[in-house]
C-alpha positions in Angstrom: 46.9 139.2 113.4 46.2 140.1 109.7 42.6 140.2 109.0 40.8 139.8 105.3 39.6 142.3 103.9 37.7 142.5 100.7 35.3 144.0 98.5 33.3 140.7 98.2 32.6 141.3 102.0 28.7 142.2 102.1 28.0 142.1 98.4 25.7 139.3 99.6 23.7 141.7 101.3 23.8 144.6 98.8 22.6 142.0 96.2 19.0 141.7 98.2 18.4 145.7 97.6 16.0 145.4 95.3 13.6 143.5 98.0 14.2 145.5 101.1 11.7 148.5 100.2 8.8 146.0 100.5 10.5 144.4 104.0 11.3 148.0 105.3 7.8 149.5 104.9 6.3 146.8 106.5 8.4 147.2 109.7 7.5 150.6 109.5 10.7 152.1 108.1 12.1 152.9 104.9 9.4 154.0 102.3 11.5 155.4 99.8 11.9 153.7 96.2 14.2 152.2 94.7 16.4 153.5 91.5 18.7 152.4 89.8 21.9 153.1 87.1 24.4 151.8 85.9 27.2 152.5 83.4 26.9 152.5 79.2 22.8 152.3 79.9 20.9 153.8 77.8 18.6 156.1 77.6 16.6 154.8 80.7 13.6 155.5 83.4 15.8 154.3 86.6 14.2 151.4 86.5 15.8 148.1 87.4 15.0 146.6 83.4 16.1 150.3 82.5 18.5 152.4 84.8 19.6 155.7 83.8 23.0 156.2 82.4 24.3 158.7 84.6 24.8 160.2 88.4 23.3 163.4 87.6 20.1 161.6 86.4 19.4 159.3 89.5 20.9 162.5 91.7 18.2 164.3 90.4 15.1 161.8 90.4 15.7 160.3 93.8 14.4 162.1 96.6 14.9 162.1 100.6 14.9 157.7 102.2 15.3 156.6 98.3 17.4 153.8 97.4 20.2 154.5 94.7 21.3 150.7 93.0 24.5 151.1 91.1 24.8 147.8 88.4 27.6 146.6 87.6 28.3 148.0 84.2 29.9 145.9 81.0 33.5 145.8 81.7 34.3 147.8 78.2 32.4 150.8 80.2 33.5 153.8 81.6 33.1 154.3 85.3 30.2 156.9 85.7 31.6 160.3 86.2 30.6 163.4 88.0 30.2 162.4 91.7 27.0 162.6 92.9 25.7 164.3 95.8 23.1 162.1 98.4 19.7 163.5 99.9 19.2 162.8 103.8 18.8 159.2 104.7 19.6 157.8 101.2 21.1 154.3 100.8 23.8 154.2 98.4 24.9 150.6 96.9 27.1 148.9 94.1 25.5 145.7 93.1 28.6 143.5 91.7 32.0 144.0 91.2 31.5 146.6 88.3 29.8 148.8 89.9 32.1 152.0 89.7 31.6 155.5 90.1 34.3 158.2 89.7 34.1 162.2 89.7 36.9 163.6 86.8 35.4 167.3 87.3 36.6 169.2 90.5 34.6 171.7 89.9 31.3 169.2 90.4 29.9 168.2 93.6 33.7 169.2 95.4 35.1 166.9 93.1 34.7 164.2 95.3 32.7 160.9 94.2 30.2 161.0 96.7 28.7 164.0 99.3 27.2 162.5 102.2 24.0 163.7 103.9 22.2 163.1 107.0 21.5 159.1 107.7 23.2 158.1 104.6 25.0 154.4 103.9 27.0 153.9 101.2 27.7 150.1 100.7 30.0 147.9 98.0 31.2 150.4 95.7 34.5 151.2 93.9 35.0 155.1 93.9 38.4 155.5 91.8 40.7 158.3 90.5 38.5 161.4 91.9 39.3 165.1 91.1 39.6 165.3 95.0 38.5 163.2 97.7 36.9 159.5 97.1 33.8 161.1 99.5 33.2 164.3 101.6 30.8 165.2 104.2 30.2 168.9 106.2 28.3 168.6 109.1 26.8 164.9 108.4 25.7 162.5 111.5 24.2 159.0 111.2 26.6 157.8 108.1 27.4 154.3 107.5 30.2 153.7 104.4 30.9 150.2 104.2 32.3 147.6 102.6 33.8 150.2 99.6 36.9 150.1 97.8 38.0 153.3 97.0 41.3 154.3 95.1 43.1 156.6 93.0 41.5 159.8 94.8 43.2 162.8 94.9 44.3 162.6 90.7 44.3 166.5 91.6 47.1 166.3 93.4 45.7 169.1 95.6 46.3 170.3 98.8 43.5 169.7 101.2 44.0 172.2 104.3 47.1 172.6 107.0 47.2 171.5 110.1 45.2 173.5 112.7 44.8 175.9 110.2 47.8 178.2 111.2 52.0 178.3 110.7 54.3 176.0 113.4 57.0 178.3 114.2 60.4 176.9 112.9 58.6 173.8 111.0 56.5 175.1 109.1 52.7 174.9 107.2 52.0 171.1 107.8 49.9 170.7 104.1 47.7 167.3 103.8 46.2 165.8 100.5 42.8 165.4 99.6 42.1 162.0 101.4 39.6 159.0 100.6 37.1 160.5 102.9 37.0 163.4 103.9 34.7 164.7 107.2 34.3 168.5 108.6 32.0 168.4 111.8 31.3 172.2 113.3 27.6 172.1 113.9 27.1 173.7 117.5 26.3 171.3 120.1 24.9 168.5 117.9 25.9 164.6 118.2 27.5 163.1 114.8 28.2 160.0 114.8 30.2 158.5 111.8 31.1 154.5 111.4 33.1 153.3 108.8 34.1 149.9 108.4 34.7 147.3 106.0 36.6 149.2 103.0 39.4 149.1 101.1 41.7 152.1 100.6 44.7 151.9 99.0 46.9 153.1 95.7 46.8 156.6 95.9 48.0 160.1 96.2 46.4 161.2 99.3 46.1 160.5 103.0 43.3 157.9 104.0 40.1 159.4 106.5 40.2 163.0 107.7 38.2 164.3 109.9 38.3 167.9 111.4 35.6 168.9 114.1 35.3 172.7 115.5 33.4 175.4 117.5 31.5 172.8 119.9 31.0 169.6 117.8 30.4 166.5 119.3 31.8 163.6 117.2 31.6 160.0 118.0 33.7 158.0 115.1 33.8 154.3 114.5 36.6 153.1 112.2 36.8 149.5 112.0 38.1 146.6 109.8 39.4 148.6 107.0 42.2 148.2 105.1 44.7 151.4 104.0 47.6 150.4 102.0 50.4 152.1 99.7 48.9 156.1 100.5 51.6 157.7 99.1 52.2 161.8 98.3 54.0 163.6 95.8 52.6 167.7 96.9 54.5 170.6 96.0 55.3 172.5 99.4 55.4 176.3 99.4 57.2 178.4 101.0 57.3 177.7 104.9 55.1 174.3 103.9 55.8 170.5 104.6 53.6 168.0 102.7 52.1 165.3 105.1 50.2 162.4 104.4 48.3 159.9 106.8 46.3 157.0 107.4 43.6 158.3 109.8 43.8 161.8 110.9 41.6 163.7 113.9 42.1 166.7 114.4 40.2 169.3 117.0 40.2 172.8 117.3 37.8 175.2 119.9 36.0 172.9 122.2 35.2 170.2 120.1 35.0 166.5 121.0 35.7 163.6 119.5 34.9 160.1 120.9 37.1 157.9 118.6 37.6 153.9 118.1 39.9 151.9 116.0 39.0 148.6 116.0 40.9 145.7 114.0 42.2 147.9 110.6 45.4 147.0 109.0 47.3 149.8 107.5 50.6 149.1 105.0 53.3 151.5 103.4 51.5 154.9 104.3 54.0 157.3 103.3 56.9 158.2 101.1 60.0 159.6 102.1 59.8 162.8 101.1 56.6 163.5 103.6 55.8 163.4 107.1 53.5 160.9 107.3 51.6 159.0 110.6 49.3 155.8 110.1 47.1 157.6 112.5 47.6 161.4 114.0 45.4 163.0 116.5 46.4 166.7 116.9 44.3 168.6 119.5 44.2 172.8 119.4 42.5 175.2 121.8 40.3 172.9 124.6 39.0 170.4 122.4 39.5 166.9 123.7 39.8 163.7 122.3 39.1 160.4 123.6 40.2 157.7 121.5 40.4 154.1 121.8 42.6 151.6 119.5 42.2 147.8 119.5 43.2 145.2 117.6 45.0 147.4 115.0 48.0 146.1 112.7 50.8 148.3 111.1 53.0 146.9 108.2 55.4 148.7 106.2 56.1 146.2 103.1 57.3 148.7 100.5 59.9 150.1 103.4 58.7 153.6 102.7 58.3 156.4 104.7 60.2 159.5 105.8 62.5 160.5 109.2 58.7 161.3 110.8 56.9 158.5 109.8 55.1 157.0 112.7 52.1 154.3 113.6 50.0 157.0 116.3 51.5 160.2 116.5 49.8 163.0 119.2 50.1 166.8 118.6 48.9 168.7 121.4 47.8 172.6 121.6 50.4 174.4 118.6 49.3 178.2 120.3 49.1 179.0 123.9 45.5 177.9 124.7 43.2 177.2 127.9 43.5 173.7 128.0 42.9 170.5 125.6 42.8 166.9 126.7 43.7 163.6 124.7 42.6 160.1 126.6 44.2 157.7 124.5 43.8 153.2 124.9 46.2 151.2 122.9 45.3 147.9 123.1 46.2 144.5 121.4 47.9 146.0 118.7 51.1 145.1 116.5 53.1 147.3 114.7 56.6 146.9 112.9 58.7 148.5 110.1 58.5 152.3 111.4 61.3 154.4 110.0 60.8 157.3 112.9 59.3 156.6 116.1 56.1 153.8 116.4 54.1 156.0 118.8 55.1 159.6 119.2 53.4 162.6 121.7 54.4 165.5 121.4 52.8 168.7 123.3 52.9 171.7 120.5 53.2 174.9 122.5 50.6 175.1 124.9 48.7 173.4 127.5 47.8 170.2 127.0 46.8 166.9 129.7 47.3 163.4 128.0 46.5 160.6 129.4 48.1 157.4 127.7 47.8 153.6 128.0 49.7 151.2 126.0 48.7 147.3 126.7 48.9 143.9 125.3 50.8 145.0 122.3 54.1 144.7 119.8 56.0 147.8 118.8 59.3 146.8 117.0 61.1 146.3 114.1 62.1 149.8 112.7 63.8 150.0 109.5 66.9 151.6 109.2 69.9 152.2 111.0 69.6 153.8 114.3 70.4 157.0 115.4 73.8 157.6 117.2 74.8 158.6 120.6 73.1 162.3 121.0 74.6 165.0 121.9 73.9 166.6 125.7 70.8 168.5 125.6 69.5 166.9 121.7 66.1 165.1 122.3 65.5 161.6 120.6 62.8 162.8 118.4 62.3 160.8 115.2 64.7 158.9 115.9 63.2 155.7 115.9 61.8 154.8 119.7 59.3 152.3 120.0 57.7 155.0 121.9 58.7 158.7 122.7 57.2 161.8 124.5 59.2 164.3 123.8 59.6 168.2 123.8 57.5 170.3 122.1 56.7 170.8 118.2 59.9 172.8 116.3 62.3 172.4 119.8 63.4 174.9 121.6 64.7 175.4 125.0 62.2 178.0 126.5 59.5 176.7 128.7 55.8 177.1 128.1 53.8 179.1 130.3 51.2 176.6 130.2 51.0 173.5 132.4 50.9 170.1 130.6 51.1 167.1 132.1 51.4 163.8 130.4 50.6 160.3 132.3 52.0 157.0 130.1 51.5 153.1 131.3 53.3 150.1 129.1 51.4 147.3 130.4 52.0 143.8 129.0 53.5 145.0 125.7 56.7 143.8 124.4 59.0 146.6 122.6 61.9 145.0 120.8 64.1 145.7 118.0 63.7 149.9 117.5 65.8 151.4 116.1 66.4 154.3 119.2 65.1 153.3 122.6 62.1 151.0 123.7 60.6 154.0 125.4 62.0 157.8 125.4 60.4 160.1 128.3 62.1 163.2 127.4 62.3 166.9 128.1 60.5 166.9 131.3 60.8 169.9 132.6 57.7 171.5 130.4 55.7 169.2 132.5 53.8 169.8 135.1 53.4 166.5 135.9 55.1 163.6 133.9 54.2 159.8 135.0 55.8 156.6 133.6 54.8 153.1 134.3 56.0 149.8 133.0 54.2 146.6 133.9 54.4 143.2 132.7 56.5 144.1 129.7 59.4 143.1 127.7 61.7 145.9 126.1 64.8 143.8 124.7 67.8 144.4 121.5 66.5 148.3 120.6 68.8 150.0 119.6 70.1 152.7 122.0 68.7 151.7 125.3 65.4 149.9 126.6 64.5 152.7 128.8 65.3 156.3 128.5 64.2 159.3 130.5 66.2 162.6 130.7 65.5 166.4 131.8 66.6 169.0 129.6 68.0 172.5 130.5 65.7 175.1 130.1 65.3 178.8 130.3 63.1 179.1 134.0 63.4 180.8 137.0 63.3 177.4 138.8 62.4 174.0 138.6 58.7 173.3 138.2 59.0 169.4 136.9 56.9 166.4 138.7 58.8 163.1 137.8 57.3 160.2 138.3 58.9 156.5 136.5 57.9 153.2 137.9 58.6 149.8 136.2 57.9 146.2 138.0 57.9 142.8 136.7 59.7 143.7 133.2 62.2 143.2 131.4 65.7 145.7 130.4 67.5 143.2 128.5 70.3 143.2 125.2 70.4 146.8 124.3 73.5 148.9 124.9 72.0 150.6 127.7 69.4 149.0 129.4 68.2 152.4 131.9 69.5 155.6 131.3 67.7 158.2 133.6 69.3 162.2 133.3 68.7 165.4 135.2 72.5 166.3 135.0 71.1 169.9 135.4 68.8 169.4 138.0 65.5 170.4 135.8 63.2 168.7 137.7 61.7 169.8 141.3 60.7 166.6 142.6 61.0 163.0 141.1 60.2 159.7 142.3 62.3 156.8 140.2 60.7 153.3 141.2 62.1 150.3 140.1 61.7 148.6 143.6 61.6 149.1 146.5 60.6 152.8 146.3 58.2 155.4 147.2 55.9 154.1 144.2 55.2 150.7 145.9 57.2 148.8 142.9 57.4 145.5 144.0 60.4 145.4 141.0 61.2 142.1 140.0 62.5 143.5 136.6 65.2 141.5 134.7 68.1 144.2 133.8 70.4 142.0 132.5 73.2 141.4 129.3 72.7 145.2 128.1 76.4 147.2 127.2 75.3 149.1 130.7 72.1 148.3 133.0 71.6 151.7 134.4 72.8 155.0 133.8 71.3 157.7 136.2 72.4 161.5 136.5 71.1 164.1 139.4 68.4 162.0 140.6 67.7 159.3 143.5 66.6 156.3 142.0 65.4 152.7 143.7 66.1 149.6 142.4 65.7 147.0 144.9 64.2 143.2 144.3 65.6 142.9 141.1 67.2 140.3 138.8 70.5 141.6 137.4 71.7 138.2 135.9 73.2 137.1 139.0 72.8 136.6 142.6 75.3 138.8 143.8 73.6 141.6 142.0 74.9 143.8 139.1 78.2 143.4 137.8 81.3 145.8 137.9 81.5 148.3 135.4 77.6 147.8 134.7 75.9 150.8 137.0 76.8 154.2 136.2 76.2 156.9 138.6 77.0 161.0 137.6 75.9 164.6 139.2 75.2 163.5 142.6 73.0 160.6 141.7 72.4 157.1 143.7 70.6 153.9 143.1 70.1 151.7 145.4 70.0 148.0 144.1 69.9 145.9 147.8 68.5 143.9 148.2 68.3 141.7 144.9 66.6 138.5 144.0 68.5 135.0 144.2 67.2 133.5 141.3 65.5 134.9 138.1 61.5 135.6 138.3 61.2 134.7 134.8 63.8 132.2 133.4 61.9 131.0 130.8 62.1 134.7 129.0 
């Protein structure tokens, strides 16, 4: 599923700059000139037979729809320094491989390379060891950067802001680097649409895209076909603080919302292990909502870095008691292996929060590292390596939110093998007002604890207020050593419906629960497991079911022969 990625992608087009004023203007667009500069020129008129020298010449000669050429300077050159900050609807482009700009001075233009504007592109550059970020943007809409290669940002080695802008009880200040780009949407009301596609973004000390939108902002983000690799961090927490680093962060605050889609990137080694760091990380405060679609997206881990939190998509819901934020998340066709912590991770901070999760048509597996032992009653299996976990809420704790969340998850067609905890942890449900699980058409096989594991924890409440819903048909629970573990020892959870035939949730089952240490484990609750392969025809085997607190399953009738031998 690798895809190429280069700088050499569009420099075919980017070499035709200096003819599209002529084509533009005659379809009745661009009538802007064209300048142009390039590094170790001389003393020059921005001209393409003599270009300025500098940034802060062609910054200040260009106006508003101008075109900004940047040559490809003699190799013996010096990248041109001092960033440079765009006019609305300028179109920003490196013509050749030299063409390198870098901004040493973080006290000039935010110390970033580039500050976008209104309608801006910026195409086939190489923005390198920045003050800051590699290119910032407040309050920008109709941006194209593509095609870029961008590195060494963040020579600073400054902090860029902390999460949600406030303290996690018992974890702490969540501090992120200045990134490659960097975007802060909070203009009331208005549409701002970002795409960014086709860049390179790699060997640094900083986290990759960032964008933050607030008060009621309406992003719409495109991130597609880039390449992240080898983001790594070395910040020096303060007291209460946690350095984090990632590949693409979102995060909302107010009642902002962001319309997000990652389409075919490739991210590698993001992380160190020293810091908490997430390929991508969509954290949601007050009632902003996020709707966010990922397709076609790979996750590699070749240097075998990152830290005991270091996932591929990691959700953060509300972190204070708020009115109610919203996260519709699409994983599709995607592949990711070598996590050291959990591959996908949602967890619902402190407050109310409604998420709304599909998983399909995609490999989670191969975590790094050896797996996490047997817990202890009541200890979640966060960052513990799952394939994927929803768990309890940021920094713990055994006290129930006032807030209702509710949290809805379906596997469908995705194979989850080979992590390093579970294949899928649904944990800690009694904060939820409403938790949902279903499994179709998928194969969860040799993880590393168990395929499948959902449990209720104690809690402090007056009563039970948990609605449990599980459901899993015509997959597969196969060589872990504990293919279904489902606990409410305690009896958390006010009403739960456990599906895996046969049951209230119309399950057809079919599922293959075979050669695990012990197929199903189930404590306090009812569960159904009729129609189901269990490697033989006279149904499980002694010493293989194992029942606790008051709990049944029901596994009769079973199939005679297995629905998918060939697996």
């Amino acid at each position: 599923m690798q895809r190429a990625h280069s700088l050499a992608a569009g420099l075919a087009a980017a070499s035709a700059l200096a003819a599209l004023p002529a084509a533009a203007a005659a379809e009745g667009g661009h009538t802007g000139r064209t300048w142009y500069v390039q590094a170790g020129a001389a003393e020059g008129t921005g001209s393409f037979a003599s270009p300025f020298g500098s940034l802060a010449e062609v910054e200040a000669a260009s106006g508003p729809d101008d075109r900004i050429a940047v040559l490809s300077g003699p190799p013996t050159a010096a990248p041109l320094d001092g960033g440079i900050a765009l006019k609305p609807r300028q179109r920003l482009a490196g013509l050749g491989p030299g063409s390198r700009i870098t901004n040493t001075d973080a006290t000039r233009n935010q110390g970033a390379g580039v500050v976008l504007a209104d309608g801006v592109e910026v195409a086939n550059l190489h923005v390198l060891d920045t003050a800051r970020a590699g290119m910032v943007g407040h309050d920008v809409s109709g941006v194209r950067i593509r095609g870029n290669l961008i590195t060494g940002f963040n020579r600073s080695n400054g902090v860029n802001y902390c999460f949600s802008g406030i303290v996690v009880p018992v974890v702490g200040c969540f501090i992120t680097p200045h990134p490659a780009i960097d975007l802060r949407l909070d203009e009331p009301g208005r549409e701002q649409s970002i795409r960014i596609f086709g860049n390179a973004i790699r060997d640094a000390q900083g986290s990759g895209i960032t964008v933050r939108a607030a008060g009621s902002a309406r992003a719409t983000l495109r991130i597609a076909r880039n390449r992240l690799e080898n983001l790594d961090v070395n910040l020096v927490p303060g007291p209460g603080q946690i350095q984090h680093s990632e590949g693409v962060l979102v995060n909302t605050f107010d009642r902002a919302r962001a319309n997000v889609r990652l389409t075919g990137n490739l991210y590698d080694s993001i992380g160190t292990g020293a810091s908490n760091s997430d390929t991508n990380l969509f954290v949601l405060d007050g009632a902003s909502r996020q709707k966010v679609r990922i397709a076609g997206d790979v996750r590699r881990n070749t240097e075998r870095v990152g830290g005991p939190s270091a996932t591929a998509i990691e959700v953060w819901g509300p972190l204070t008691e708020a009115p109610g934020a919203r996260l519709d998340l699409v994983v599709e066709d995607g592949d990711y292996r070598g996590m050291t912590s959990d591959a996908i991770q949602m967890a619902r901070g402190g407050g109310n929060i409604a998420i709304r999760a599909t998983v399909a048509d995609t490999f989670i597996g191969e975590g790094i590292g050896a797996g996490p032992p047997m817990p202890p009653p009541g200890v979640p299996l966060f960052n513990s390596g799952s394939c994927i976990h929803v768990g309890e809420r940021i920094g713990g704790g055994t006290t129930p939110s006032p807030s209702p969340t509710s949290i809805w998850l379906d596997v469908i067609r995705s194979r989850l093998e080979g992590c390093k905890s579970a294949g899928i942890t649904f944990q800690n449900a009694p904060e939820l007002e409403s938790g949902r699980l279903r499994i179709r058409d998928s194969h969860l096989a040799g993880n590393g604890l168990a395929n499948l594991w959902v449990e209720s924890f104690p809690v402090v409440q007056t009563e039970p207020k948990a609605r449990l819903s599980v459901s899993a048909a015509d997959s597969d629970f196969v060589g872990s050593p504990r293919g279904i573990v489902i606990l409410d020892a305690t009896r958390q959870t006010a009403a739960s419906a456990i599906d895996l035939g046969g049951g209230l949730l119309g399950s057809p089952g079919r599922n293959r629960i075979l050669r695990n240490g012990t197929d199903v484990e189930v404590a306090g609750l009812a569960v159904s497991a009729t129609r189901n392969w269990w490697g033989s025809p006279s149904g499980p085997e002694p010493g293989q079911i194992l029942l606790s607190g008051g709990a049944t399953l029901t596994t009769r009738p079973v199939l005679a022969t297995d629905p998918r031998p060939d697996r």
